[in-house]
C-alpha positions, 0 to 999 in steps of 0.5 A, spaced: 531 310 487 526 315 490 524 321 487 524 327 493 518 331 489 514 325 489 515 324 497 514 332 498 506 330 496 506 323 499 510 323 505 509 331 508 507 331 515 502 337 512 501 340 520 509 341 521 508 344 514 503 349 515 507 350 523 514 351 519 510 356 515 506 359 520 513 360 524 516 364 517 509 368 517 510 371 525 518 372 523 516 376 517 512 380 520 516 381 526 523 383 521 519 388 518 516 391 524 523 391 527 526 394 522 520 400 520 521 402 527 528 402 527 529 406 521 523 412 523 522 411 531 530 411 532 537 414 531 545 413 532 547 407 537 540 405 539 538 404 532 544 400 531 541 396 537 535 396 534 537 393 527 542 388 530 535 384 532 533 386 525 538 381 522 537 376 527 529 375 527 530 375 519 536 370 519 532 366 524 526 366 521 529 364 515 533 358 518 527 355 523 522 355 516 528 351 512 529 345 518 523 345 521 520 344 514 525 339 513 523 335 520 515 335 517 519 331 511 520 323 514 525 320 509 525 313 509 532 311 509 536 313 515 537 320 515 541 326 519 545 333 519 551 335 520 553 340 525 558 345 523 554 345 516 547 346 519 550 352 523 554 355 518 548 356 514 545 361 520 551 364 520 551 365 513 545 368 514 545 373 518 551 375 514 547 376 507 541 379 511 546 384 514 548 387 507 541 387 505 539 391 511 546 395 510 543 397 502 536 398 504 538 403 510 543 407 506 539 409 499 531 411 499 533 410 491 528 404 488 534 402 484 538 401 491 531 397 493 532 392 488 538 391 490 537 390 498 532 385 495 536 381 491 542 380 496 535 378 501 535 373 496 541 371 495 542 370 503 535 365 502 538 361 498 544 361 501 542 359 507 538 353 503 543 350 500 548 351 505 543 347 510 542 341 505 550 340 506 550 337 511 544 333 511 545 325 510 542 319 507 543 312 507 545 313 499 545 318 494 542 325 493 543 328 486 541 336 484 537 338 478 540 344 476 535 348 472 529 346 478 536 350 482 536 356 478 529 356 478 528 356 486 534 361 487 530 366 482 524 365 487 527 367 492 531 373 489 524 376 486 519 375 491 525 377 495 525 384 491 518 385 491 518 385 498 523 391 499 520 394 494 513 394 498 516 396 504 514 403 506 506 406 504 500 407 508 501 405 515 497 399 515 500 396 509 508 397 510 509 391 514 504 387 512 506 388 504 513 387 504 512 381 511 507 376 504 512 377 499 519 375 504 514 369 506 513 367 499 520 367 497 522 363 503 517 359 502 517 358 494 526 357 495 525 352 500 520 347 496 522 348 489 530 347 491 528 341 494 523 338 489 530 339 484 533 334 490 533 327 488 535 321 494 537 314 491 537 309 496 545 306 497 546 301 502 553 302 501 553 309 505 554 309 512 552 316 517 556 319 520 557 317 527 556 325 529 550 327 526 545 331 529 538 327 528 531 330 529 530 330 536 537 335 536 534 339 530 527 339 534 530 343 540 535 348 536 528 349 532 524 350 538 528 355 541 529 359 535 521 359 534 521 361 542 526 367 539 521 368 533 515 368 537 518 373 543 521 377 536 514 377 534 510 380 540 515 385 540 515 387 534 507 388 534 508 391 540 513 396 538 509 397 531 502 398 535 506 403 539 509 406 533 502 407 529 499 410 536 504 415 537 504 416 529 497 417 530 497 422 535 503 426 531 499 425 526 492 428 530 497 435 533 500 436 526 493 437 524 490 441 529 497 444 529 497 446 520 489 447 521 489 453 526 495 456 521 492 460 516 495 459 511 494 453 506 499 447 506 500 440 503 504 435 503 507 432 497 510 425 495 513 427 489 508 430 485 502 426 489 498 430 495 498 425 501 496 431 506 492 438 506 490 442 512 482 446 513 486 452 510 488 450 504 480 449 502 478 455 502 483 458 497 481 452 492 474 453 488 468 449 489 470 443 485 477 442 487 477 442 495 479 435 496 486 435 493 489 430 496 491 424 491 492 429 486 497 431 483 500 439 484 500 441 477 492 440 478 493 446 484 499 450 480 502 451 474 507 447 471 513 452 470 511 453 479 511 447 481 518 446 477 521 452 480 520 451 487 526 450 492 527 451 499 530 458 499 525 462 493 518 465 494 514 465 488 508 469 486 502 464 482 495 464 481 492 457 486 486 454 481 485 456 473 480 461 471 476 468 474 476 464 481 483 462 481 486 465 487 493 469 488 498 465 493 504 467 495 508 459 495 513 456 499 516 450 500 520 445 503 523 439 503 522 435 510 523 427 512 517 424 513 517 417 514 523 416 512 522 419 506 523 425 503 517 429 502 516 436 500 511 442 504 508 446 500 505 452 503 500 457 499 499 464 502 493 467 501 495 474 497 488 476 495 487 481 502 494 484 500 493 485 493 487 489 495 490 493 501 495 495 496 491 496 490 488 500 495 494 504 497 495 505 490 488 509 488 489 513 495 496 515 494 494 517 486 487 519 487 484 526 492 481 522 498 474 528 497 473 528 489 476 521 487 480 525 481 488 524 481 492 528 486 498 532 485 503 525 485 498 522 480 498 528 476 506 529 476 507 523 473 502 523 467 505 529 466 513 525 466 509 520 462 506 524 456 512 528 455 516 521 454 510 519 450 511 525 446 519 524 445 517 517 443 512 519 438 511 525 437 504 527 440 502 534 443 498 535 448 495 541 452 496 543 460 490 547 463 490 550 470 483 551 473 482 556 479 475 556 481 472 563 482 467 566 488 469 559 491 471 562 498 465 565 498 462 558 498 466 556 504 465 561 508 457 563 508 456 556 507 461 552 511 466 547 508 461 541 508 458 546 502 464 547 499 467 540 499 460 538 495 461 544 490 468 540 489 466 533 488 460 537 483 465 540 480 470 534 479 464 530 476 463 536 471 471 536 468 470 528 467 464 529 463 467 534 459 475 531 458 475 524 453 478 517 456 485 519 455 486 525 458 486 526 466 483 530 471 487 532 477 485 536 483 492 540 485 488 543 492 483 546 495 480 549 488 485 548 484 484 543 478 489 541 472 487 537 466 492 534 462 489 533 455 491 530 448 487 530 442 485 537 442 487 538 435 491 544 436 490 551 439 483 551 436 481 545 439 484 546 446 480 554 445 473 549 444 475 545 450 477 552 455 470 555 452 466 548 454 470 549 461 468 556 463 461 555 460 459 549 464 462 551 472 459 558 471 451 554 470 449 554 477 450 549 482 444 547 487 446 544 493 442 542 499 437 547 497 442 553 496 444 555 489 451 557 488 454 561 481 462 561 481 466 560 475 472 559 473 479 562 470 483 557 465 491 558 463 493 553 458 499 551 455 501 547 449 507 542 448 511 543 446 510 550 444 510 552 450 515 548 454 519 542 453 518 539 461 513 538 465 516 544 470 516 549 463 509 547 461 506 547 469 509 554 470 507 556 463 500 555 465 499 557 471 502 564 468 496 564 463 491 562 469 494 569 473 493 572 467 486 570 466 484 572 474 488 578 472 483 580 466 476 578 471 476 571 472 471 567 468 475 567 463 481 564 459 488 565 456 492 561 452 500 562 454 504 568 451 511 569 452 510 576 455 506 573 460 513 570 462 517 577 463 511 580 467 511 575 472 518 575 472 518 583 474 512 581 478 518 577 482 523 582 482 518 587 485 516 582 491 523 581 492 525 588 492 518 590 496 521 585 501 527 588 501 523 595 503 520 592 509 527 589 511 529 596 510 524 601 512 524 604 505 516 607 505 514 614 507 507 617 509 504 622 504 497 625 507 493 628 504 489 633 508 481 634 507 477 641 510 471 641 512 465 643 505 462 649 508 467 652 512 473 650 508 477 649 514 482 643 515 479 637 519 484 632 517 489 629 513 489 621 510 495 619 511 497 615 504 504 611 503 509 612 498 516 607 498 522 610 496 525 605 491 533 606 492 533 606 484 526 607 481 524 613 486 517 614 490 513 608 487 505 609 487 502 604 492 498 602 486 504 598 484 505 594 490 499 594 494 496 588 490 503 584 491 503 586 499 496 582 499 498 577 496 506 575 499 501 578 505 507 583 506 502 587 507 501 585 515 507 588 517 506 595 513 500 596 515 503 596 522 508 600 520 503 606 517 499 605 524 504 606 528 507 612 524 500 616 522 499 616 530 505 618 532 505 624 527 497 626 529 499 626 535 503 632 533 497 636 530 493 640 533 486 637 537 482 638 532 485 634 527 485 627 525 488 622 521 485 617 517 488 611 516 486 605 510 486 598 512 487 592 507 482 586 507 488 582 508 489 585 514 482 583 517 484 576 517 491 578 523 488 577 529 492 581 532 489 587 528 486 589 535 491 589 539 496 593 533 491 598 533 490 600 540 497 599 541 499 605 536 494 609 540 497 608 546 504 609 544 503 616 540 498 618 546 493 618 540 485 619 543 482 615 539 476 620 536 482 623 532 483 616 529 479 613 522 480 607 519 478 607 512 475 599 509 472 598 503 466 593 503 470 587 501 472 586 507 464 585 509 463 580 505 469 575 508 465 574 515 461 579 516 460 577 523 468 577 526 468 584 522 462 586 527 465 584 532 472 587 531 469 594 527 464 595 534 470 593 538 474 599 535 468 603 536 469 602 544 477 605 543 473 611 540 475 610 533 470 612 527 469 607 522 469 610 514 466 605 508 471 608 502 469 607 496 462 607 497 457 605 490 463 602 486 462 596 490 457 591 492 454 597 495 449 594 500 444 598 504 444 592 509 451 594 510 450 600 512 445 600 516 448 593 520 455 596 521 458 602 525 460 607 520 461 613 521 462 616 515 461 614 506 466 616 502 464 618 495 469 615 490 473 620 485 470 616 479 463 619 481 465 626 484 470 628 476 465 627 472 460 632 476 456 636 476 456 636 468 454 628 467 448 627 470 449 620 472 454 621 476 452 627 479 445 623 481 449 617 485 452 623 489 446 627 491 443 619 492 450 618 497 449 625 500 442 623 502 443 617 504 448 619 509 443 624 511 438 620 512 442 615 516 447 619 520 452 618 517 458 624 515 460 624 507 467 626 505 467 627 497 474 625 493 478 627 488 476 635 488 480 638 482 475 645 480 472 650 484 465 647 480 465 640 483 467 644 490 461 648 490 457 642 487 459 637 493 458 643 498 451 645 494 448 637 496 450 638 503 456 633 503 460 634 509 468 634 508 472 635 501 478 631 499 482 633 493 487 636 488 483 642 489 486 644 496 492 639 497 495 633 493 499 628 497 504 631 501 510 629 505 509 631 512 513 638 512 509 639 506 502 640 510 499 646 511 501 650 518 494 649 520 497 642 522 503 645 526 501 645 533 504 652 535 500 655 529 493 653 530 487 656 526 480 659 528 476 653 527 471 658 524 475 662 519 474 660 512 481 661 507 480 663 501 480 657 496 483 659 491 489 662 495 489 654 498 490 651 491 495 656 488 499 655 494 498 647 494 
């Protein structure tokens, strides 16, 4: 009996041995090549093709190691193989090789791996076993077993590994999986047959038909020329493969670098890949992500969350220098394995640019205070607080006085200035939880909460009007305004933010209509006023529509002689229901509605017309509104009343107040000296109740000062008022100037104004305003006066 371990140490031509496992070495290295090459480089039919010698470079690979292994064993008794046996075993190979690549193809699963795997080893054993069917001896070969099950366990598990390993980094996917295929087909073939034992048995006889070793040594021979042209092959296809990886590689990354937004490539939670880009979003210490793992990079909930289809908003890193991202991802096919593309999109200049939009839709672009938006919905938010809680706050509406002033002499660069002082100023006074809003141009609104009710908003306004009115020092010029303050309580004094808004812009008008500098707390009366103060706009717009107005004139006779010079021409509005209205009732709301435009042309047009009448010694005077100044067309309007009546313009004069100085001193000169060139005169009205500057007397062409009635009914008696007329008159004197003194009611005041040298004289003493066919006949053309006849004046009144 001879045992065939004991002849596998002491009979093994060791160089067919090493030669057998250098054949399954370069068959092993070639099935994987193939096979990786096939699975990722190739699809459809070419694939098929590619898998096909797949299985046959395997099964021979397999196969050439069994008998070439056997042909390196000298058995010392007659021996062979039998042929259908012998290739059976190859055909068996090649079809449990098929499986196990159909298995692995199929599933990325490590479960279907383990599978392919143990049918790979399944399909050694089986071509072992198969092969050693067919050989003969002369005598007995019985099996161990045990020693079987043992070599069929090898295979299967080297087997395993080997299917398990493949895939990886690219220079370890074909020779990984290449060792452990070695090693089980190495490992089944010896231990099998060490479980092998041959008796000698001189009573068995060989087949006549068997194939001896020179055959087998042949078929071994081409088989290792297949595995050795399957081999060059392979590592010529895997050298290609690895190259064009390499180059795929290289234009993804120059590709992913130039993009700007940050990216890795997942294996499962492992980041295999990153671009430049996604280092810069990362903090110092956490740059060289890759072999982390995502939870480092982003939150566990977001990571869990990602899908191909939703975009969600994190934080990339932990701490204050964690980056806000925007992250996507997406699930790719790489390398034959599912990988997941996460990208990481910058959001910090977004979020910035927003913030930005934020503060410049909320906040005034010049003082940095909340704008009117800003300021609408804080007002919405504390009267929802309120209802939730119960809270009062107060609403003060701010309007700067003398602010125009400002704008004007100094110009909008000084006015801008102002109002960024003035902001500064407010927030210093208003706490934390209120708010500070600039509504437009100089209006401010404070919503403020806290006051400890009207008493504490009263200490609050005070502080308000106290501090604006202390003077401003800007670019080397001081400035003093002040302001005028309307509050409004809730809910006191309305229940929604439009109520408590109109309630304290209401108080403001109040406060602007006692002087300004000044506060008011809102009253309901205040309501009803403004609501007759809309009825009266509404019904002085009708009246323009409708032409309803009428001139009064009011004549003035010369001081000395008694004789009438002229007539002021004064409106009246015929109300349909209230009757001849004063213009002291609607004058005020013309200029502000600037009705008072197209009134003023009216009364031009028909002073004109109805002088042209009068005889050539007389005029008209005409009063001109401040508003009126600001029309350019107010030239144009008056040389066009002046033509169309045939008017010269010597009897026609225009009457201004020194408010219209102080608007733009030098466009008024130029429009008051372009009057002059038409012939007009220019009388300053209402001269010492103003600012009653001498420089404007002596810079602008008047022609005449009227001495206002304040002055003139209080005369001759109260020695103040009788100083300042005789000062006026001897002013006038001085410069030039004619005087007209108004409001005469007695004979005393007459002889008073006539004894200091005035020149004309206007008043109830001679004419109260009249209609035109209440004039006296002097003013008919067909009946014109002695220029030096001098009426009794007493008669004069009686009959007016």
């Amino acid at each position: 009996m001879l045992n065939f371990y004991d002849c596998i140490a002491n009979a093994h031509d060791f160089r067919m041995v090493g030669l057998a496992a250098l054949i399954c070495a370069f068959g092993a290295y070639a099935t994987f090549a193939i096979g990786v090459h096939a699975c990722t480089m190739t699809r459809g039919a070419i694939q098929v093709r590619w898998m096909i010698l797949t299985v046959l470079t395997s099964a021979c690979s397999i196969w050439a190691t069994h008998f070439i292994a056997m042909l390196a064993f000298q058995v010392p008794v007659p021996s062979g193989f039998v042929l259908a046996p012998t290739v059976l075993s190859f055909g068996v190979a090649v079809v449990l090789v098929s499986i196990a690549g159909w298995i692995g193809m199929r599933s990325g699963s490590r479960r279907m791996a383990i599978v392919a795997g143990a049918v790979l080893g399944l399909a050694i054993s089986a071509m072992h076993y198969t092969g050693m069917s067919g050989f003969r001896v002369v005598g007995d070969v019985t099996w161990n077993p045990l020693t079987v099950a043992v070599s069929i366990a090898f295979g299967i598990a080297f087997s395993v590994a080997s299917a398990l390993s493949v895939g990886g980094r690219a220079n370890l996917r074909v020779i990984r999986p290449a060792i452990f295929f070695v090693l089980a087909v190495c490992s089944d073939h010896f231990v099998a047959m060490s479980a092998a034992t041959v008796s000698y048995n001189p009573a068995v006889s060989l087949p006549h038909n068997l194939v001896e070793g020179q055959g087998l040594a042949f078929g071994v021979g081409v088989i290792a020329l297949l595995i050795l042209a399957s081999t060059l092959t392979a590592y010529a296809l895997n050298l290609r493969s690895r190259l064009r990886l390499v180059a795929e590689r290289t234009r993804l990354q120059e590709f992913a670098d130039f993009s700007v937004e940050g990216l890795v490539i997942c294996d499962g939670d492992t980041i295999v890949w990153a671009n430049r880009s996604i280092r810069t979003l990362l903090p110092e210490g956490g740059r060289d992500c890759v072999g982390r793992a995502l939870t480092l990079l982003l939150p566990t909930d977001v990571v869990a969350r990602l899908s191909d289809t939703v975009e969600i908003d994190a934080t990339l890193g932990a701490g204050p220098s964690a980056t806000p991202v925007r992250v996507i991802s997406k699930t790719i096919q790489l390398e034959n394995r599912p990988h997941t593309v996460v990208a990481f999109r910058d959001q910090r200049e977004r979020l910035t640019a927003e913030a930005e939009m934020r503060r410049l839709a909320n906040s005034d672009p010049l003082t940095g205070l909340a704008n009117r938006a800003r300021f609408n919905e804080a007002m919405e938010h504390r009267f929802a607080s309120r209802r939730a809680e119960g809270r009062a706050f107060a609403l003060l509406s701010l309007d700067l006085d003398r602010f125009k002033q400002v704008n004007d002499a100094h110009g909008h660069a000084a006015g801008d200035a102002l109002l960024v002082r003035v902001a500064r100023r407010l927030e210093a006074i208003v706490r934390d939880d209120g708010l500070v809003a600039r509504i437009g141009g100089d209006e401010f609104s404070i919503v403020a909460a806290g006051t400890g009710g009207p008493d504490g908003v009263r200490s609050m306004a005070d502080c308000i009007v106290e501090i604006l009115s202390r003077p401003f020092v800007i670019d080397g010029h001081v400035h003093e305004i002040g302001t005028s303050v309307g509050v409004a309580l809730s809910p006191h004094d309305g229940t929604t933010a439009t109520a408590l808004v109109r309630a304290a812009d209401l108080a403001l008008y109040r406060a602007k209509e006692d002087g300004g500098g000044t506060y008011r707390l809102f009253e309901t009366e205040m309501d009803a006023r403004m609501q007759a103060r809309r009825d009266l706009e509404a019904a002085l717009r009708r009246a323009v529509a409708r032409q309803e107005f009428e001139l009064f004139y009011q004549p003035l006779v010369d001081a000395r002689t008694g004789v009438h010079v002229g007539a002021e021409a004064l409106i009246r509005w015929n109300h349909p229901e209230r009757g001849l209205v004063s213009p002291a009732e609607f004058i005020g709301v013309a200029e502000e509605t600037n009705l008072i435009a197209g009134i003023g042309e009216w009364v031009l047009h028909e002073a004109c017309a109805e002088a042209a009448t009068w005889p050539p010694h007389l005029s008209v005077a005409v009063n001109l509104s401040p508003v009126q100044f600001r029309d350019p067309r107010l030239f144009t309007i008056v040389a066009s009343a002046l033509d169309e009546a045939g008017l010269p313009g010597h009897r026609l004069e225009l009457e201004i107040t020194e408010s219209v100085l102080i608007d733009d001193e030098v466009e008024v000169l130029s429009l008051l000296q372009a009057f002059r060139q038409l012939g007009v005169r220019i009388s300053l009205d209402d001269f010492g109740t103003g600012y009653s500057s001498l420089g404007h007397l002596r810079r602008f062409p008047f022609d005449k000062i009227k001495i206002d009635r304040s002055f003139v009914s209080n005369a001759p008696h109260d020695s103040d008022s009788a100083a300042i007329v005789r000062a006026v008159v001897s002013l006038g004197l001085s410069l030039g100037l004619a005087t007209t003194a108004e409001g005469v009611e007695t004979e005393a005041q007459r002889r008073f104004v006539a004894d200091e040298g005035c020149d004309q004289i206007q008043g109830y003493l001679f004419n109260r305003p009249t209609p035109v066919a209440g004039l006296p006949a002097a003013f008919r053309n067909h009946s014109r006066n002695d220029p030096c006849q001098s009426p009794d004046f007493s008669t004069a009144a009686t009959a007016n």
